[in-house]
C-alpha positions in Angstrom: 12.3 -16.2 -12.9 8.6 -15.1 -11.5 8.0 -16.2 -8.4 5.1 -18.8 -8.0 1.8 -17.9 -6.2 2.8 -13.9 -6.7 1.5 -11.4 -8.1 2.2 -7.4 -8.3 -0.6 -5.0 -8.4 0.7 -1.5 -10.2 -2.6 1.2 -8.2 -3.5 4.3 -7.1 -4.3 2.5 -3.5 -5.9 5.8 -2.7 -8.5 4.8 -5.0 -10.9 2.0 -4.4 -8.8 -1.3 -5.2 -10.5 -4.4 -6.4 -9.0 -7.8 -6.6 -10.7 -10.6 -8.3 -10.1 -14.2 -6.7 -8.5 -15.3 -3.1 -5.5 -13.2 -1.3 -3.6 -14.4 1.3 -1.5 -11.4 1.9 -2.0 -7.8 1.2 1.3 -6.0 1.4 1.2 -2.3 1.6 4.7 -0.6 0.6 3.4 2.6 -1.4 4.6 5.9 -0.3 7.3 7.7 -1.9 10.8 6.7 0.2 12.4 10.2 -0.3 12.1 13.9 1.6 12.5 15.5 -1.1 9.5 13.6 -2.6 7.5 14.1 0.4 7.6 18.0 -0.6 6.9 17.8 -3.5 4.0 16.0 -3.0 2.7 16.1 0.4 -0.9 15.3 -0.1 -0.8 12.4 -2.3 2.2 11.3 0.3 -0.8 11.4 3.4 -3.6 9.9 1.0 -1.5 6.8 0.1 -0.7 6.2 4.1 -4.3 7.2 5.2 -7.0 6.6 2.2 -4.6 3.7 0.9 -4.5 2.0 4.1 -8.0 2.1 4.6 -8.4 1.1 1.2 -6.3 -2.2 1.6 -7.8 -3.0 4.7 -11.0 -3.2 3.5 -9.3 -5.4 0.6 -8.2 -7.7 3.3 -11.0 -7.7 5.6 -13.2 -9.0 2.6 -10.6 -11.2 0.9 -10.2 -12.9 4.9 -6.0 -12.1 4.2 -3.4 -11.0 5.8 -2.2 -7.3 6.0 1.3 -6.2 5.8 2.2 -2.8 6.0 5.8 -1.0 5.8 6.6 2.6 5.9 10.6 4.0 5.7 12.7 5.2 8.0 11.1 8.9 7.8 8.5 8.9 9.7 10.2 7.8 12.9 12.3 11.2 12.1 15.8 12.1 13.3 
């Protein structure tokens, strides 16, 4: 059952991102969740946290909506 008044966005957020219409929320969770991914691709790990965040905030600062980021456990380390 699809939850009303949501909708998932599948992109690149290190890419300009363009949503047509009214956001409330923006909610950031892309990053890979695994070392082992992170080594594999290290720079397209930092461009989704750095170029992607900017990205969405931009998003949210035109669409006037909320901004929710969430990163895992790794980068608070040990």
């Amino acid at each position: 059952m699809p939850l009303q008044n949501f909708e998932f966005y599948h992109h690149d957020v290190s890419k300009f991102v363009h949503v047509s219409g009214s956001l409330d929320y923006i909610m950031h969770f892309a990053s890979p969740a695994s070392p082992i991914d992170y080594l594999q691709m290290p720079i397209q790990t930092l461009k989704v946290g750095s170029l992607g965040t900017h990205n969405l905030l931009g998003l949210a600062k035109e669409k006037k909506a909320r901004f929710i980021i969430a990163s895992t456990s790794e980068v608070y380390g040990d």
